[in-house]
mmCIF file of the N, C-alpha and C atoms, coordinates in Angstrom:
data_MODEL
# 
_entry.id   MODEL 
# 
loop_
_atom_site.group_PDB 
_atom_site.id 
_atom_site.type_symbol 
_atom_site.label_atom_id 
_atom_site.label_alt_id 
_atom_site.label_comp_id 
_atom_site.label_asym_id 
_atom_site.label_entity_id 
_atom_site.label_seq_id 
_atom_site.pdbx_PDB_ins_code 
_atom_site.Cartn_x 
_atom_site.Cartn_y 
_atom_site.Cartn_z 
_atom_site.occupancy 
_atom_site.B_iso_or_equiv 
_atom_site.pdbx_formal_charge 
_atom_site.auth_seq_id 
_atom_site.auth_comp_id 
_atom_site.auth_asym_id 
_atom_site.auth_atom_id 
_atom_site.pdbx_PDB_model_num 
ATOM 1   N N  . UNK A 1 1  ? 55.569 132.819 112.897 1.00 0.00 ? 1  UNK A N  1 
ATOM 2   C CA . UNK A 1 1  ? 55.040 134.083 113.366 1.00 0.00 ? 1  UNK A CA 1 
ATOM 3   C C  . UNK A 1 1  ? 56.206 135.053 113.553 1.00 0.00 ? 1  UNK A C  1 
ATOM 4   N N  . UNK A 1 2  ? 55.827 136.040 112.443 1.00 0.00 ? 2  UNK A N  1 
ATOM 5   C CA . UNK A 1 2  ? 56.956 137.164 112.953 1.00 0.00 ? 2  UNK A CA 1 
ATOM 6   C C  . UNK A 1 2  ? 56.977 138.001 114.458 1.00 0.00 ? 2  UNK A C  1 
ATOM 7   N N  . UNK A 1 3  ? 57.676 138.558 114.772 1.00 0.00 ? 3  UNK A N  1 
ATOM 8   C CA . UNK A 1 3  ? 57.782 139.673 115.789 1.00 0.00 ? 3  UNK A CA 1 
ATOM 9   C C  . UNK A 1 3  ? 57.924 140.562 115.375 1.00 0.00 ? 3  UNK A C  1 
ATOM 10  N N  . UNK A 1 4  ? 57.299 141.977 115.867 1.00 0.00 ? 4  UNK A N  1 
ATOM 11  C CA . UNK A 1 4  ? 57.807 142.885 115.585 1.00 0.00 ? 4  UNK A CA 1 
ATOM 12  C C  . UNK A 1 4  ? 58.636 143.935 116.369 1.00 0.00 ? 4  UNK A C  1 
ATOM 13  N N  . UNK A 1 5  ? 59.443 144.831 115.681 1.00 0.00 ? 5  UNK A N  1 
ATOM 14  C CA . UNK A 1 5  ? 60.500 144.998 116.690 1.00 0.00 ? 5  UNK A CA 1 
ATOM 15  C C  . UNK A 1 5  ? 59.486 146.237 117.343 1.00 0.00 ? 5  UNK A C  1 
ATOM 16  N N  . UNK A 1 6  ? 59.987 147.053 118.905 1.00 0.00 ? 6  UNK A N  1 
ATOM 17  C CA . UNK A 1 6  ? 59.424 147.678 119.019 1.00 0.00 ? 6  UNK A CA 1 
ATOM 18  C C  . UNK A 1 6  ? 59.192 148.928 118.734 1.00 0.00 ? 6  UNK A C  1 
ATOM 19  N N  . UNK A 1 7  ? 58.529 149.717 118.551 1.00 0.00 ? 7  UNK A N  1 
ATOM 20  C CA . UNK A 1 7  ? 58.755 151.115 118.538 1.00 0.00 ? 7  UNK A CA 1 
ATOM 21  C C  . UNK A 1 7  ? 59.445 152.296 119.008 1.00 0.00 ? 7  UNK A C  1 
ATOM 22  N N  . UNK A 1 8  ? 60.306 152.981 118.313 1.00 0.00 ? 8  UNK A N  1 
ATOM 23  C CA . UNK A 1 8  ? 61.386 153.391 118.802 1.00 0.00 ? 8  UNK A CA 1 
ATOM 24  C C  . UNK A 1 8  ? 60.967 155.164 118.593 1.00 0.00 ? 8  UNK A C  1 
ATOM 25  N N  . UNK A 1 9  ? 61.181 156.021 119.483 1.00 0.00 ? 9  UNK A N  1 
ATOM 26  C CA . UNK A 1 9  ? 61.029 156.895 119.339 1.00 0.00 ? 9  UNK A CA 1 
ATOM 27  C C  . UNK A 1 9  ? 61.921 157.878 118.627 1.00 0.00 ? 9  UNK A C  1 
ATOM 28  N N  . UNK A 1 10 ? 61.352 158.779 117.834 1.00 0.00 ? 10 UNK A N  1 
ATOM 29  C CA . UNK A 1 10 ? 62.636 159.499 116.978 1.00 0.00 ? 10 UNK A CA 1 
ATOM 30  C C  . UNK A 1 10 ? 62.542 160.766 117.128 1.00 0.00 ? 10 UNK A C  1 
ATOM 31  N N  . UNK A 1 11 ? 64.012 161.315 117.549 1.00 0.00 ? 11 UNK A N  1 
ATOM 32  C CA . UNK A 1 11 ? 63.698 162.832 117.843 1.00 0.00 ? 11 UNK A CA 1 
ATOM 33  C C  . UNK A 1 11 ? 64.237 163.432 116.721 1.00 0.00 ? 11 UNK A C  1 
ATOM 34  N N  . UNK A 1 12 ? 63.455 164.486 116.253 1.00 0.00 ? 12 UNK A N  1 
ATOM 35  C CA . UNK A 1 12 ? 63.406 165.197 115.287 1.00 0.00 ? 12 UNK A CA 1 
ATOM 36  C C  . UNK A 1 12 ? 64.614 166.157 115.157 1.00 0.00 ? 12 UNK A C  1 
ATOM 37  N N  . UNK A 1 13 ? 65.324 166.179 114.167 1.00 0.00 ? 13 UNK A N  1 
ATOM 38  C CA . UNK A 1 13 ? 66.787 167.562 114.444 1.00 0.00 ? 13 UNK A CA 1 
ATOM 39  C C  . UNK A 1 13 ? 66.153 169.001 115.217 1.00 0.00 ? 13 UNK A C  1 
ATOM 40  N N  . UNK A 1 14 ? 65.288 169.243 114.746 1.00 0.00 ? 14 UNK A N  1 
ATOM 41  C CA . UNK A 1 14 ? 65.205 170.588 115.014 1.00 0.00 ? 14 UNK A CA 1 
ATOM 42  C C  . UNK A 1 14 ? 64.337 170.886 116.447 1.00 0.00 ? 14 UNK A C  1 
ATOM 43  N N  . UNK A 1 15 ? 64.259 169.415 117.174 1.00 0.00 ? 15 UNK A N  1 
ATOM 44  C CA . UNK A 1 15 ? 64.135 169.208 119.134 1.00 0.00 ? 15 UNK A CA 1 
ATOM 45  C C  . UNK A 1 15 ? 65.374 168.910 119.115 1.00 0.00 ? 15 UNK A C  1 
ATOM 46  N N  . UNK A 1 16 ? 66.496 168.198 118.816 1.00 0.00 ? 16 UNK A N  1 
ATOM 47  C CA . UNK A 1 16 ? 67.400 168.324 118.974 1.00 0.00 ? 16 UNK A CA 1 
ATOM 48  C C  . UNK A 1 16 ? 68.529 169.676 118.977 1.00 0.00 ? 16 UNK A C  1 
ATOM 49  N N  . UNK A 1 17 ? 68.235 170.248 118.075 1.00 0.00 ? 17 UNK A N  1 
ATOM 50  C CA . UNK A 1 17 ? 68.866 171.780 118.219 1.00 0.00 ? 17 UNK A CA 1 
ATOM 51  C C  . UNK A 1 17 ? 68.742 172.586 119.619 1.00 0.00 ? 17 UNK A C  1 
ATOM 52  N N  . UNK A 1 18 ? 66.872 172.331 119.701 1.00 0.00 ? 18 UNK A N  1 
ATOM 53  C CA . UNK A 1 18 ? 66.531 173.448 120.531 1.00 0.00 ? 18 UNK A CA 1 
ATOM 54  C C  . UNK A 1 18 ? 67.060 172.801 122.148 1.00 0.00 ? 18 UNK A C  1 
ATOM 55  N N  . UNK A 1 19 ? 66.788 171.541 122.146 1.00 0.00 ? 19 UNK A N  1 
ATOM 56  C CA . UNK A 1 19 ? 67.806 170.669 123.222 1.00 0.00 ? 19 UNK A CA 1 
ATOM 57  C C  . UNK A 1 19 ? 69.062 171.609 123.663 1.00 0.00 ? 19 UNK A C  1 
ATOM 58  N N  . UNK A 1 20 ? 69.940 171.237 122.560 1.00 0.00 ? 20 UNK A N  1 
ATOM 59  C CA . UNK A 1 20 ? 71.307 171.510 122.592 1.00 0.00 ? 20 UNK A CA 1 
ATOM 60  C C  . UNK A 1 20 ? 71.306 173.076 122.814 1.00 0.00 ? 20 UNK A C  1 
ATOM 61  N N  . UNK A 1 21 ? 70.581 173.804 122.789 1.00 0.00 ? 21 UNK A N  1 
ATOM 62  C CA . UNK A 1 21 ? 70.541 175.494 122.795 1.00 0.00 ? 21 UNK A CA 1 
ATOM 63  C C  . UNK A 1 21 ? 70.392 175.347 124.190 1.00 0.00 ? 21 UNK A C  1 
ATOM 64  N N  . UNK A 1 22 ? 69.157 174.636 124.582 1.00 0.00 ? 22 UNK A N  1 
ATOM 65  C CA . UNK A 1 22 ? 69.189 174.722 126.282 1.00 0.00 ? 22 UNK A CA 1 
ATOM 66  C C  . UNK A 1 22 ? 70.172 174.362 126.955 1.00 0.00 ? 22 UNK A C  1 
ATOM 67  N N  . UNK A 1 23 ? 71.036 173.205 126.697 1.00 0.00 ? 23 UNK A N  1 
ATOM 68  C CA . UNK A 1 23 ? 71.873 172.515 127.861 1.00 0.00 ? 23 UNK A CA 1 
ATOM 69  C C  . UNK A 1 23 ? 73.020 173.910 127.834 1.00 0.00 ? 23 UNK A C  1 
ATOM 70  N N  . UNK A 1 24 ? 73.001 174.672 126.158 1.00 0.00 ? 24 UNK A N  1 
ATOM 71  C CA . UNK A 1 24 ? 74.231 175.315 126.292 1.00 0.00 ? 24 UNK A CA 1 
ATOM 72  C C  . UNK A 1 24 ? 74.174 176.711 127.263 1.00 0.00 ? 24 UNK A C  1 
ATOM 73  N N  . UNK A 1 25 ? 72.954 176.820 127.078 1.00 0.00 ? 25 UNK A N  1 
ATOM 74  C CA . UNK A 1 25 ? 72.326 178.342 128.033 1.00 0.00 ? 25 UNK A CA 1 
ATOM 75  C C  . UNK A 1 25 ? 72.290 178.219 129.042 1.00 0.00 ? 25 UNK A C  1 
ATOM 76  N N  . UNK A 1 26 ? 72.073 176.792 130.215 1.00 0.00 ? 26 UNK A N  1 
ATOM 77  C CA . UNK A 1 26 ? 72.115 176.230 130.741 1.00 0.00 ? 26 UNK A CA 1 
ATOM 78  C C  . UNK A 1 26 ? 73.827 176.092 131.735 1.00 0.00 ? 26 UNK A C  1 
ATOM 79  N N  . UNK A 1 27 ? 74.705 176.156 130.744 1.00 0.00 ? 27 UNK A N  1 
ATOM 80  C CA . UNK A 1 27 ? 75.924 175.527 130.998 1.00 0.00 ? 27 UNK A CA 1 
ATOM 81  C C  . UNK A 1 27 ? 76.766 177.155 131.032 1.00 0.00 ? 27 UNK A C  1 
ATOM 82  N N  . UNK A 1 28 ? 76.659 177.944 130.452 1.00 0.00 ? 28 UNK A N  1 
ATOM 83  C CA . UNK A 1 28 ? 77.175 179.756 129.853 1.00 0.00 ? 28 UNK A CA 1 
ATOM 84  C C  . UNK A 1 28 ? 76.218 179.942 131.678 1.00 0.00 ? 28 UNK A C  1 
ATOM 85  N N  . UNK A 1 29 ? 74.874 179.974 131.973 1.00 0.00 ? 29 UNK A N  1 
ATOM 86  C CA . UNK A 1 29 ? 74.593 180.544 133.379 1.00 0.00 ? 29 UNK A CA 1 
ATOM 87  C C  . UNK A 1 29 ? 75.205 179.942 134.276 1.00 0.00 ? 29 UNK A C  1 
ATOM 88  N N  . UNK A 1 30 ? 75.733 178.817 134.420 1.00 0.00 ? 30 UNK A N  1 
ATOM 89  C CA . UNK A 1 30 ? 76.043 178.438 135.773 1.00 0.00 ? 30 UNK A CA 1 
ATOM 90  C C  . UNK A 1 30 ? 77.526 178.708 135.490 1.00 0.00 ? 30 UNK A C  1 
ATOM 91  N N  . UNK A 1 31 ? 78.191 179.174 134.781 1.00 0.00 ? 31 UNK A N  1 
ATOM 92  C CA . UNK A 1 31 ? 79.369 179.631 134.683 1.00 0.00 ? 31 UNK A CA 1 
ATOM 93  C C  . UNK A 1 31 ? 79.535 181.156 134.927 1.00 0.00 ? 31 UNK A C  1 
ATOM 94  N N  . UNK A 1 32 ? 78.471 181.787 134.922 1.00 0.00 ? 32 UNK A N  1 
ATOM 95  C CA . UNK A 1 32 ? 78.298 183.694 135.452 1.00 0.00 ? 32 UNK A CA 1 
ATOM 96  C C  . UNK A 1 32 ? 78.207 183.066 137.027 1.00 0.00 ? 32 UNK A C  1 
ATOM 97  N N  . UNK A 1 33 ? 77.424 182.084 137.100 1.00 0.00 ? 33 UNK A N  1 
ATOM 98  C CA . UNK A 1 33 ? 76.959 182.331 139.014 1.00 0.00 ? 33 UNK A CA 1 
ATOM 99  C C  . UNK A 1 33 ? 77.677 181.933 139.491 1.00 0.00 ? 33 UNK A C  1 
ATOM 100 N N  . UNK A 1 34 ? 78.652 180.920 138.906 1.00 0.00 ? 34 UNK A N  1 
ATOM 101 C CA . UNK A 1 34 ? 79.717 180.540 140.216 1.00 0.00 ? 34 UNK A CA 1 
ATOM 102 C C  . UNK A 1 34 ? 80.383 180.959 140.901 1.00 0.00 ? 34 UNK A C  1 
ATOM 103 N N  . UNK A 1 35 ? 80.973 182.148 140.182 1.00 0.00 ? 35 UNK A N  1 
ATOM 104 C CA . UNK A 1 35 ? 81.959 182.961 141.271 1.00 0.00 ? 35 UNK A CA 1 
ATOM 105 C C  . UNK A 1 35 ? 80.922 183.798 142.425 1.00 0.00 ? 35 UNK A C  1 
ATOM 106 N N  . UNK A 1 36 ? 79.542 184.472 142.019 1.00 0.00 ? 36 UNK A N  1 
ATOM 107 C CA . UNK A 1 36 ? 78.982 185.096 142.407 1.00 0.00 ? 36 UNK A CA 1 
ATOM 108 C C  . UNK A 1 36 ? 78.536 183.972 143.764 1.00 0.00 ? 36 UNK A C  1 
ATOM 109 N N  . UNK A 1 37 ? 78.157 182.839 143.789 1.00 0.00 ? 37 UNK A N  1 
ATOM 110 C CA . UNK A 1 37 ? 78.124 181.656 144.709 1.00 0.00 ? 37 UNK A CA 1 
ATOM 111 C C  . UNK A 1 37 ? 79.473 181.231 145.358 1.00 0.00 ? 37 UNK A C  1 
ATOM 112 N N  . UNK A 1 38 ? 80.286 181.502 145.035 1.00 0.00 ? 38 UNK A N  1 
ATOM 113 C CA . UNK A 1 38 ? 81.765 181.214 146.075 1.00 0.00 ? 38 UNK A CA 1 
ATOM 114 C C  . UNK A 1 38 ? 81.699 182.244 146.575 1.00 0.00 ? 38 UNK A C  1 
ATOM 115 N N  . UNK A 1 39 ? 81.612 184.078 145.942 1.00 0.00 ? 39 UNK A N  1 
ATOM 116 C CA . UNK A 1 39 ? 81.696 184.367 146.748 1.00 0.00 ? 39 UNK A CA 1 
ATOM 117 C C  . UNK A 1 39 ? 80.398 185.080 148.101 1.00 0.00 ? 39 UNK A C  1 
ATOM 118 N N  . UNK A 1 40 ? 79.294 184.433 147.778 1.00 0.00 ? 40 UNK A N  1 
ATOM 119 C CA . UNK A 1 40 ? 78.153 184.452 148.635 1.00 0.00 ? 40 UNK A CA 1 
ATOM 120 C C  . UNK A 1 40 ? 78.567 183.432 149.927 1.00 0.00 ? 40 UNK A C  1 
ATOM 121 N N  . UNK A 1 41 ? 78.965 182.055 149.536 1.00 0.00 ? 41 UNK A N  1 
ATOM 122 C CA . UNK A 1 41 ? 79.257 181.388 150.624 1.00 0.00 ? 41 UNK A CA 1 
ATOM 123 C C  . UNK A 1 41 ? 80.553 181.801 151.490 1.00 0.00 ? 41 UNK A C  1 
ATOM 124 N N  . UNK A 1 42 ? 81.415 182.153 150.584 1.00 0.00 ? 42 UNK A N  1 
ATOM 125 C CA . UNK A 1 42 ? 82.716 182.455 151.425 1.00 0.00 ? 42 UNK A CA 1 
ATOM 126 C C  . UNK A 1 42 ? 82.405 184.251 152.446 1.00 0.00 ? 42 UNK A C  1 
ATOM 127 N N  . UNK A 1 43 ? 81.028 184.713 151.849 1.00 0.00 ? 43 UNK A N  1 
ATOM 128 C CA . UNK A 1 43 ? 80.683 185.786 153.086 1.00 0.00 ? 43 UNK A CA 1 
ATOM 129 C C  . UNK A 1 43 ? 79.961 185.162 154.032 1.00 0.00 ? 43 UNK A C  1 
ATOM 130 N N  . UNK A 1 44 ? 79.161 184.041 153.743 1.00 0.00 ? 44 UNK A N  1 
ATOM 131 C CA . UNK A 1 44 ? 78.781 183.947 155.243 1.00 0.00 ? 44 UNK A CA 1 
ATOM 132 C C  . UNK A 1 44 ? 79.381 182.756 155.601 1.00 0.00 ? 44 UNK A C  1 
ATOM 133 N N  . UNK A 1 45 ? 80.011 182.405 155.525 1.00 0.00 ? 45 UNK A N  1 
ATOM 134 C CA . UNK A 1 45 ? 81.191 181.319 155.868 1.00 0.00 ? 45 UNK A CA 1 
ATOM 135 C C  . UNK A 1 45 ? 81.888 182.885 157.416 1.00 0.00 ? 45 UNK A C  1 
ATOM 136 N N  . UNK A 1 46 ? 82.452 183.956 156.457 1.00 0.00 ? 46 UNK A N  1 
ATOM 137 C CA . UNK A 1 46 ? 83.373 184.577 157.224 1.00 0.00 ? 46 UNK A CA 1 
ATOM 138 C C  . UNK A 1 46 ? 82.244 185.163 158.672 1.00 0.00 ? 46 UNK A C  1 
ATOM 139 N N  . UNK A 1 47 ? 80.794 185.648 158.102 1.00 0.00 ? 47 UNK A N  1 
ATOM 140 C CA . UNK A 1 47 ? 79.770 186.464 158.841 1.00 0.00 ? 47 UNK A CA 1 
ATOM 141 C C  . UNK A 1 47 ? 79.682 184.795 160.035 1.00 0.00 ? 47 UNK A C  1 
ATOM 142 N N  . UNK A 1 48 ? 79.695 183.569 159.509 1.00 0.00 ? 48 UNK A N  1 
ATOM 143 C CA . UNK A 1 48 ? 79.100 182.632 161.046 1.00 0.00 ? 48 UNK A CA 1 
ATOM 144 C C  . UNK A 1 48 ? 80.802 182.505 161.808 1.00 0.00 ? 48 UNK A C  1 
ATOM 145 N N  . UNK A 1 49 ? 81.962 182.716 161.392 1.00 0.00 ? 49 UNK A N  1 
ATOM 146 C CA . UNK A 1 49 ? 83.280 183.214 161.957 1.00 0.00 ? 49 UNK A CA 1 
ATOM 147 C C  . UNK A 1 49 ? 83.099 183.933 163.110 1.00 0.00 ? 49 UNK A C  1 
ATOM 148 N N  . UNK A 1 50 ? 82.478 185.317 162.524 1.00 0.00 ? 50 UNK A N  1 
ATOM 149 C CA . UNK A 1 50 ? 82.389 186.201 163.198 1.00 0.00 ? 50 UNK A CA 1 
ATOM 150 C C  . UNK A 1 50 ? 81.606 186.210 164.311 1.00 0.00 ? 50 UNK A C  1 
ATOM 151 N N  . UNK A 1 51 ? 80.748 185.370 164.178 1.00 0.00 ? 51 UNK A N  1 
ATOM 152 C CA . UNK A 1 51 ? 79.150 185.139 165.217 1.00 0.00 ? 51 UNK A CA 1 
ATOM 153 C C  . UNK A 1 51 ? 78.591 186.600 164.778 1.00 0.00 ? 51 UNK A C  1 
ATOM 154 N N  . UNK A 1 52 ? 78.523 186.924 163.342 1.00 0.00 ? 52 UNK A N  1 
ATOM 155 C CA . UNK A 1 52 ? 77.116 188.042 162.638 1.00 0.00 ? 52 UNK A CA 1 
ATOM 156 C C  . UNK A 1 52 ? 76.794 187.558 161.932 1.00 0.00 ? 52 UNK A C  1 
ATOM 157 N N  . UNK A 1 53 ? 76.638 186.359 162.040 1.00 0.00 ? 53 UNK A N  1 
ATOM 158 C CA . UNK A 1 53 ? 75.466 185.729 160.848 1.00 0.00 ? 53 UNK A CA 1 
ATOM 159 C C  . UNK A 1 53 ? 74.834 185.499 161.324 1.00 0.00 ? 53 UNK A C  1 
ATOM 160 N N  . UNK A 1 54 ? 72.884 186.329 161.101 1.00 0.00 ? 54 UNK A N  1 
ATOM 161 C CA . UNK A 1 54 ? 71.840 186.626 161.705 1.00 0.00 ? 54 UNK A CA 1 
ATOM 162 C C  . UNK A 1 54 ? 70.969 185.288 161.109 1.00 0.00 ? 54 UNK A C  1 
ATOM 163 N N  . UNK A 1 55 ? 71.511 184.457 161.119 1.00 0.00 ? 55 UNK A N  1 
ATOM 164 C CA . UNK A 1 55 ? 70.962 182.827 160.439 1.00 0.00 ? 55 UNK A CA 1 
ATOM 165 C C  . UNK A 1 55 ? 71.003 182.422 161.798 1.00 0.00 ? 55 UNK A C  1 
ATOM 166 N N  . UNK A 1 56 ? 72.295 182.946 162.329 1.00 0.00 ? 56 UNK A N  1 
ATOM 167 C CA . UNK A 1 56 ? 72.509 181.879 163.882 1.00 0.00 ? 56 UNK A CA 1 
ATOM 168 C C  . UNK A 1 56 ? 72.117 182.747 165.093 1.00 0.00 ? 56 UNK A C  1 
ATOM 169 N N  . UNK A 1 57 ? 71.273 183.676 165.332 1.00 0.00 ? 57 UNK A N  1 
ATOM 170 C CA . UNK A 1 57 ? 71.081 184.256 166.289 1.00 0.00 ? 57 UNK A CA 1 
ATOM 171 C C  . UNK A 1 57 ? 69.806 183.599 167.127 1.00 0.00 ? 57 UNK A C  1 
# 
């Protein structure tokens, strides 16, 4: 009695492209927001310093 092997799923090039388009669009945005996110935290980093960060009132 043979076995058979199992079924293997195959991704097609052109889900693969559109894959690779996302991770890269993906990877280009979180490289615009980072600085914009350091410097969001490093203001209220300085605003709970100050005791005016209206988070902690």
């Amino acid at each position: 009695m043979e076995k058979d092997d199992p079924p293997q799923l195959v991704t097609p090039t052109s889900v693969k492209a559109i894959i690779l388009r996302i991770e890269a669009a993906q990877l280009t945005r979180a490289q615009e927001v980072a600085p914009e996110m350091k410097e969001s935290l490093l203001h209220w980093d300085l605003m709970r310093r100050l005791g005016t960060d209206p988070r902690f009132e």
